[in-house]
DSSP file (Angstrom, degrees, kcal/mol; ACC not computed):
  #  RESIDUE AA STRUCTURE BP1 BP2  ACC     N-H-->O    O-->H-N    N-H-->O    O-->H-N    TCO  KAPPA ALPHA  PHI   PSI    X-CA   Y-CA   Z-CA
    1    1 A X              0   0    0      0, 0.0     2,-0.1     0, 0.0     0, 0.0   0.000 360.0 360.0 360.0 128.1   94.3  100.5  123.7
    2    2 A X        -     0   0    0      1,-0.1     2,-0.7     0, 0.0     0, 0.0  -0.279 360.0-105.1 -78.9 167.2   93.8   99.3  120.5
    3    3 A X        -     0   0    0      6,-0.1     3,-0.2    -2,-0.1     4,-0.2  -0.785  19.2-134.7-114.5 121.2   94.1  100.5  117.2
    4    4 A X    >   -     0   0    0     -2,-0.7     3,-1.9     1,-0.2     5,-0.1  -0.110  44.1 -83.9 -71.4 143.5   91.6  101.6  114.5
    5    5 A X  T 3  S+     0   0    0      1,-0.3    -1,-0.2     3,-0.0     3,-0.1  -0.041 114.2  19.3 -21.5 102.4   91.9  100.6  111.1
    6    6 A X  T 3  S+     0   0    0      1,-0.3    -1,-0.3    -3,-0.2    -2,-0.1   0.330  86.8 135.8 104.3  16.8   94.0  102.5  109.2
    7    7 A X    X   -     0   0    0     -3,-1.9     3,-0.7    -4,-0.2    -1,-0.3  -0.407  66.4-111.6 -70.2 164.5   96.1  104.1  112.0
    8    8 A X  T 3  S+     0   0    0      1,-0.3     3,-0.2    -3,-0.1    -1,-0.1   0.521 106.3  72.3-108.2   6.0   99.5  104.2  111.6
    9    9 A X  T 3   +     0   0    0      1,-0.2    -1,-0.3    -5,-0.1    -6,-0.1   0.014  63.6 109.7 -85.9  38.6  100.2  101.9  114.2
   10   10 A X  S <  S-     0   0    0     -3,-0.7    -1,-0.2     1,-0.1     3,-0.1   0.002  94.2-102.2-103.9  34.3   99.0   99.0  112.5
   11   11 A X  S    S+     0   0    0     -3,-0.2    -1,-0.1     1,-0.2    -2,-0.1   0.416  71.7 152.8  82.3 -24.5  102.1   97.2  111.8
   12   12 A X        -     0   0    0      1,-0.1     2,-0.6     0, 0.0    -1,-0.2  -0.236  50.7-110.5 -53.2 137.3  102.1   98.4  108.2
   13   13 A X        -     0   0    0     -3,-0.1    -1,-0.1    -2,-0.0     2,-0.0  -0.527  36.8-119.8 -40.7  99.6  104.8   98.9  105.9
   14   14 A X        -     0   0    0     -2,-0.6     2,-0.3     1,-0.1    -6,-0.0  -0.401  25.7-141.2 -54.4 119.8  105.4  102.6  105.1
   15   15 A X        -     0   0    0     -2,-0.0     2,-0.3     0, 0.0    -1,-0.1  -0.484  22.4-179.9 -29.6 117.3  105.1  103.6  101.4
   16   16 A X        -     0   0    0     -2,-0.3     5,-0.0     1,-0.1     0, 0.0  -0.995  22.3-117.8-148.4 162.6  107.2  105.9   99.8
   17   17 A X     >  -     0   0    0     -2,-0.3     4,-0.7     1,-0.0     5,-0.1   0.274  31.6-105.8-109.7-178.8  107.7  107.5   96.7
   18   18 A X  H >> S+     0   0    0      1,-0.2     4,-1.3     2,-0.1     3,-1.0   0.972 121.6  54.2 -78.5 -33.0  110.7  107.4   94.3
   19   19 A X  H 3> S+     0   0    0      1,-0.2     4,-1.9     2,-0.2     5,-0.3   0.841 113.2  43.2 -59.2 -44.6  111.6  110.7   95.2
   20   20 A X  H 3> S+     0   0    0      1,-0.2     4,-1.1     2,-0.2    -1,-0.2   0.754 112.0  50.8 -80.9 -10.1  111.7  109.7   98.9
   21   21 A X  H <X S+     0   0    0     -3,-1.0     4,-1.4    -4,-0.7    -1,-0.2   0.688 106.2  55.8-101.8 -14.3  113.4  106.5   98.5
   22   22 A X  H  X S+     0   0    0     -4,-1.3     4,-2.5     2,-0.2    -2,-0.2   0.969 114.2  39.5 -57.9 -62.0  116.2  108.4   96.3
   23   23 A X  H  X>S+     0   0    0     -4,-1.9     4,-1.7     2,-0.2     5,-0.6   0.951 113.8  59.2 -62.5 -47.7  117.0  111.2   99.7
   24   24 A X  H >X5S+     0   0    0     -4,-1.1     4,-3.4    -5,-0.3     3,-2.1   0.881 110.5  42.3 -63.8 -77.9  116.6  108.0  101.9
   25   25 A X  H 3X5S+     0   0    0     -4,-1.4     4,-1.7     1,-0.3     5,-0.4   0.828 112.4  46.2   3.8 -94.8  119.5  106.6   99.8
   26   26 A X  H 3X5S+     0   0    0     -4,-2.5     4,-0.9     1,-0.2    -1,-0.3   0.672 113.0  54.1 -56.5 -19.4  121.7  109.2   99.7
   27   27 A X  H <X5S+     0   0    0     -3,-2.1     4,-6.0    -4,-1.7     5,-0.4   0.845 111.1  44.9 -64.7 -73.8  121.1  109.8  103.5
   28   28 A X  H  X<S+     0   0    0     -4,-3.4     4,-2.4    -5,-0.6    -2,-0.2   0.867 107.6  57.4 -41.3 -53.3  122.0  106.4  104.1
   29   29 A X  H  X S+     0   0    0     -4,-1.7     4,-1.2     2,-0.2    -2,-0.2   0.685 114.1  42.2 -15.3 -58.8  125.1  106.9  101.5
   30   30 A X  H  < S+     0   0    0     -4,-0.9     4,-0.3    -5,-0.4    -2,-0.2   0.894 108.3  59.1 -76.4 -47.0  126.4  109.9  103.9
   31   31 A X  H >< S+     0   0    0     -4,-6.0     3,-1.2     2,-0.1    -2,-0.2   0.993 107.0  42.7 -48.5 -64.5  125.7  108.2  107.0
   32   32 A X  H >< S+     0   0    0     -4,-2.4     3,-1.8    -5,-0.4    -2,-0.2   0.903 117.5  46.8 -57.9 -81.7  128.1  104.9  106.3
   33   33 A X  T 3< S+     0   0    0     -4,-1.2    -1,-0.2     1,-0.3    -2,-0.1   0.592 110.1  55.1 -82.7  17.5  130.9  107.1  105.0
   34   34 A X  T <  S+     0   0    0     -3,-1.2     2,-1.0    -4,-0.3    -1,-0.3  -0.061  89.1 112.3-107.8  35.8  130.4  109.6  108.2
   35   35 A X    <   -     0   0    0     -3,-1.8     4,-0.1     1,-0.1    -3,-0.1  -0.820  66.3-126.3-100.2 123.4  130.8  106.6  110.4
   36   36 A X    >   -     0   0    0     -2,-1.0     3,-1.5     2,-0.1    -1,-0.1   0.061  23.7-110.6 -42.8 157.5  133.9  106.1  112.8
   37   37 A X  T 3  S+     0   0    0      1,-0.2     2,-3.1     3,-0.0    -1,-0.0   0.965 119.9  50.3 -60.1 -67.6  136.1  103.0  113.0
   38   38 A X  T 3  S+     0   0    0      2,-0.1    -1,-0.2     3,-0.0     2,-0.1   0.390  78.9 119.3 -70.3  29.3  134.9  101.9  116.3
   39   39 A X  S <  S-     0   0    0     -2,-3.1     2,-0.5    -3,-1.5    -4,-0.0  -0.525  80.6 -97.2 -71.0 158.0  130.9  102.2  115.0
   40   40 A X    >>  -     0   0    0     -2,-0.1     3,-4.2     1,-0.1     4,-1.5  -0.582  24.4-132.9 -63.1 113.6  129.9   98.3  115.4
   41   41 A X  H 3> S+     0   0    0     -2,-0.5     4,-1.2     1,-0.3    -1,-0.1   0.470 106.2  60.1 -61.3  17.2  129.9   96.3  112.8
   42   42 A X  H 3> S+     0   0    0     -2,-0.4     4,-1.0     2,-0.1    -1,-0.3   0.592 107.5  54.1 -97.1 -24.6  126.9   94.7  113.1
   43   43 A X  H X> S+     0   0    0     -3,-4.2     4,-2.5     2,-0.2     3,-1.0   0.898 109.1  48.6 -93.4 -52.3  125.4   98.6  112.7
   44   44 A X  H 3X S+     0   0    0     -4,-1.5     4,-4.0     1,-0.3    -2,-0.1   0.911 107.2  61.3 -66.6 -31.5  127.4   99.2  109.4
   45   45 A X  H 3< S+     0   0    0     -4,-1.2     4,-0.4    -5,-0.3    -1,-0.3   0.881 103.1  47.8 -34.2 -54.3  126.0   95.6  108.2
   46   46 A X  H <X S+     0   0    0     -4,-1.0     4,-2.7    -3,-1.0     5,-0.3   0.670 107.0  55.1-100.1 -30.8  122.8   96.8  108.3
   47   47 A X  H  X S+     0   0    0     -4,-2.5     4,-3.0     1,-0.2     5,-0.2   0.968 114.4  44.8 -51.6 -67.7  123.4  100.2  106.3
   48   48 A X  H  X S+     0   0    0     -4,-4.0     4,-0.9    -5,-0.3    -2,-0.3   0.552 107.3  53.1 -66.6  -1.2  124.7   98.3  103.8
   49   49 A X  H  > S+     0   0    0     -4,-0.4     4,-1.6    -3,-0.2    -2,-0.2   0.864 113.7  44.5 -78.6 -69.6  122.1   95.9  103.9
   50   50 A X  H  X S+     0   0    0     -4,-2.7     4,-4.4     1,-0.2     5,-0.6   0.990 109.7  59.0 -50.9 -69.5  119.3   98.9  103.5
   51   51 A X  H  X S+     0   0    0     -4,-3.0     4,-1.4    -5,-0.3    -1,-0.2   0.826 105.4  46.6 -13.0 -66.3  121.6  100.4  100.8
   52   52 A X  H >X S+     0   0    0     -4,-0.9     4,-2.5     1,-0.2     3,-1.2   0.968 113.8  51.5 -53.5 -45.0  121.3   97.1   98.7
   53   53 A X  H 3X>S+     0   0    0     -4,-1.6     4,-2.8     1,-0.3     5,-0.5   0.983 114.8  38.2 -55.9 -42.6  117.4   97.1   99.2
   54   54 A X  H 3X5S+     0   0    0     -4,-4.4     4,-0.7     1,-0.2    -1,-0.3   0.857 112.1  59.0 -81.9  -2.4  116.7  100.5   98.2
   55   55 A X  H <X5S+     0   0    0     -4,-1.4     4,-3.0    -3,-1.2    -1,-0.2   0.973 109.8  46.7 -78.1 -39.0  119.3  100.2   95.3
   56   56 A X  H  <5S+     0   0    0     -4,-2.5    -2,-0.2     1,-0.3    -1,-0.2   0.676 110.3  49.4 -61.4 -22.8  117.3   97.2   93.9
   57   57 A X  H >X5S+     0   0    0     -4,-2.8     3,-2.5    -5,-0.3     4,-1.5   0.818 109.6  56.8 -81.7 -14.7  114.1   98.7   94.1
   58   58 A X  H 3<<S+     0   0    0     -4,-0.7     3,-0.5    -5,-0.5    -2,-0.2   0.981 110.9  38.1 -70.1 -52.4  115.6  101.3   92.6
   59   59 A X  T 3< S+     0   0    0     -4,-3.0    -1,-0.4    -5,-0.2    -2,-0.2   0.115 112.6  54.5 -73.7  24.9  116.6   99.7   89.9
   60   60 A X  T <4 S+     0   0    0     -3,-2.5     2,-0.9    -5,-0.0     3,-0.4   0.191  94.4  79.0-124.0   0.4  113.7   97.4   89.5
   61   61 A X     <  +     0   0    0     -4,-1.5     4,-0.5    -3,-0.5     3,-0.2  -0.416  48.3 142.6-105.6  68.5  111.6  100.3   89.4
   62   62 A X        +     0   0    0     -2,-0.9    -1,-0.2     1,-0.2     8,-0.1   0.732  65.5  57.4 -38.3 -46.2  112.1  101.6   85.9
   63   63 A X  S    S+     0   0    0     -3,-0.4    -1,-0.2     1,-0.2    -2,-0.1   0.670 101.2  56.4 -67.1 -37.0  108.4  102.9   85.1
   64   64 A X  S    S+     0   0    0     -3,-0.2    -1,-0.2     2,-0.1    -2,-0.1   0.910  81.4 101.7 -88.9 -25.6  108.2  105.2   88.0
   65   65 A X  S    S-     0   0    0     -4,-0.5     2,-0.6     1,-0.1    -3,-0.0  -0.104  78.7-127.8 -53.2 158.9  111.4  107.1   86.9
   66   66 A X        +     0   0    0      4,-0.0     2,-0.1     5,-0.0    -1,-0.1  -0.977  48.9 159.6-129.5  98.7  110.3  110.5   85.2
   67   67 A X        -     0   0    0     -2,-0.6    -4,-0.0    -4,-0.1     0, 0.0  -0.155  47.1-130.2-114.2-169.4  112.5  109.8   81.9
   68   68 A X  S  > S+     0   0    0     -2,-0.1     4,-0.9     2,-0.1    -2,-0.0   0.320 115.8  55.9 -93.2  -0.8  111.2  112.1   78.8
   69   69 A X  T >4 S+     0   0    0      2,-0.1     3,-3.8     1,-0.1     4,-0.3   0.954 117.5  35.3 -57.0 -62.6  111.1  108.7   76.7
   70   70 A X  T 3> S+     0   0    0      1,-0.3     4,-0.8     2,-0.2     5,-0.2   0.522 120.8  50.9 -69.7 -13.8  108.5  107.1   79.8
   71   71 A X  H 3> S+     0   0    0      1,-0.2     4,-0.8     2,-0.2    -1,-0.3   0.699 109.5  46.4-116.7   2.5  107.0  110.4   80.2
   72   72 A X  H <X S+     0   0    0     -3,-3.8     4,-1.0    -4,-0.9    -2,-0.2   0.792 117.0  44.0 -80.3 -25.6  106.2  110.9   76.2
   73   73 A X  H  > S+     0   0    0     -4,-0.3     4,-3.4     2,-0.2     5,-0.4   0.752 108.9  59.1 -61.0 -26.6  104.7  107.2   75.9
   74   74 A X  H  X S+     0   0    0     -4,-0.8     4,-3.2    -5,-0.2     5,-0.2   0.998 108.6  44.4 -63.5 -53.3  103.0  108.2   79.1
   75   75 A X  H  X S+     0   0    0     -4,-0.8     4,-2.7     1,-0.2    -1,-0.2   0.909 110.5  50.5 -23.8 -78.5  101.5  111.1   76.9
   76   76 A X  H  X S+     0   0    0     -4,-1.0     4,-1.3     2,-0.2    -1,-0.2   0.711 108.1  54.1 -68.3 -22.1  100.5  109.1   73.7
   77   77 A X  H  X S+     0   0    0     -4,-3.4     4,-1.2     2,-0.2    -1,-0.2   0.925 112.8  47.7 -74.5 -35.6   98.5  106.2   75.9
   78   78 A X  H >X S+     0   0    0     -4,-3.2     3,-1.5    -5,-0.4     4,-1.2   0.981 112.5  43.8 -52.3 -65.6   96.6  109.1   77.3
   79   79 A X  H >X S+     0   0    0     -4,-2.7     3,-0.9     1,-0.3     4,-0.6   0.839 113.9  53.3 -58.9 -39.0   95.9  110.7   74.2
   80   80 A X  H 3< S+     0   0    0     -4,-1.3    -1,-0.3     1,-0.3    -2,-0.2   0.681 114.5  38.1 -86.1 -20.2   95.0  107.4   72.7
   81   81 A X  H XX S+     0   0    0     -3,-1.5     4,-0.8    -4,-1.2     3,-0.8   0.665  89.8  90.1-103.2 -27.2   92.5  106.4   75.5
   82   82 A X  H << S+     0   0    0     -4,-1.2     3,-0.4    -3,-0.9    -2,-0.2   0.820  88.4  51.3 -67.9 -30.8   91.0  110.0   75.9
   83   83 A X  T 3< S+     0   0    0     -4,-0.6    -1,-0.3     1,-0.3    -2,-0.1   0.668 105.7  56.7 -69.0 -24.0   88.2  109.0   73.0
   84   84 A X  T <4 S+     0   0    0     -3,-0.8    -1,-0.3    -4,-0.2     2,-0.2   0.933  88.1  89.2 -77.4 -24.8   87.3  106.2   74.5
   85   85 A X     <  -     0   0    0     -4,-0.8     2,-0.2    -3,-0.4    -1,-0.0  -0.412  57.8-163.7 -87.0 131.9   86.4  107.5   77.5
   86   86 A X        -     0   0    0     -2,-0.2     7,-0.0     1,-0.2    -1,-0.0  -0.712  31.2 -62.7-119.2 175.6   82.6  108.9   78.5
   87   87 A X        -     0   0    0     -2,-0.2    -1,-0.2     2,-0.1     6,-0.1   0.216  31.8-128.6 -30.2 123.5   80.9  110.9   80.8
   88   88 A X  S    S-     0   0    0      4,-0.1     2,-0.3     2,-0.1    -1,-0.1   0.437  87.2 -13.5 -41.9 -17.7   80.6  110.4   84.3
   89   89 A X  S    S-     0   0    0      1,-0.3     4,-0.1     2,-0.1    -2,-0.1  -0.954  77.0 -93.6-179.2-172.0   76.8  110.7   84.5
   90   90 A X  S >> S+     0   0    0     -2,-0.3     3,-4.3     2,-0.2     4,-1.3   0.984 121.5  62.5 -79.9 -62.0   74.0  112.1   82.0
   91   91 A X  H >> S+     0   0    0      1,-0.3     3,-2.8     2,-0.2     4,-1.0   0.847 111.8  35.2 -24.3 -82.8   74.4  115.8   84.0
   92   92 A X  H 3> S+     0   0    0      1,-0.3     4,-0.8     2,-0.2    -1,-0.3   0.536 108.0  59.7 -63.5  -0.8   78.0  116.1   82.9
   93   93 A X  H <> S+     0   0    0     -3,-4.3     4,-0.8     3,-0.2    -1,-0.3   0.456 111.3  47.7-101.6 -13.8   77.6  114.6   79.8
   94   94 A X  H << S+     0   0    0     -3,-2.8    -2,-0.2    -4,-1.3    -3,-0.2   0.984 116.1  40.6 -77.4 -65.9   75.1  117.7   79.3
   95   95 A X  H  < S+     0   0    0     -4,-1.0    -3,-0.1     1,-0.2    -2,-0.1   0.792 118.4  42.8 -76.8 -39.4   77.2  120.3   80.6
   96   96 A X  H  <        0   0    0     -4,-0.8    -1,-0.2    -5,-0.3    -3,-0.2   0.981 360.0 360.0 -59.7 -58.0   80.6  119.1   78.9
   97   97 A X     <        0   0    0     -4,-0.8    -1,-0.2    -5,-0.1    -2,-0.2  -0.222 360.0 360.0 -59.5 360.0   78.2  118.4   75.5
């Protein structure tokens, strides 16, 4: 059977948030130092392998962190853009107006 577009068997990467990629982390983090001597090494490779990935995105992903400097610029581009912006259609420009 095949699969329709946008199904979630399509092979895609999953997408996840910072917040999800933080617990995935720390998960991960708990796992390796609740592992036994005789776990395989080839399995504890690959922990630590996922560890590095998600520490580098973590760390390349400055802008998503919810800092109050990032989330006061975030603020002043809004404010600064809100005048430019008009009306979705004549109707709402009526009703807002």
């Amino acid at each position: 059977m095949r699969a329709f577009h946008g199904q979630l068997s399509d092979n895609q990467p999953i997408r996840r948030t910072l917040a999800e990629k933080q617990k995935q982390l720390r998960d991960l983090k708990e796992t390796l130092a609740s592992m036994k001597s005789h776990t395989a090494p080839a399995l504890r490779d690959s922990v630590r392998k996922r560890i590095a990935q998600l520490e580098a995105e973590l760390a390349a992903a400055p802008a998503l962190k919810s800092s109050p400097e990032n989330r006061a610029q975030r603020q002043t581009t809004r404010a600064a853009t809100d005048g430019e912006r008009r009306p979705r259609s004549r109707i709402r420009a009526h009703v807002m107006g």
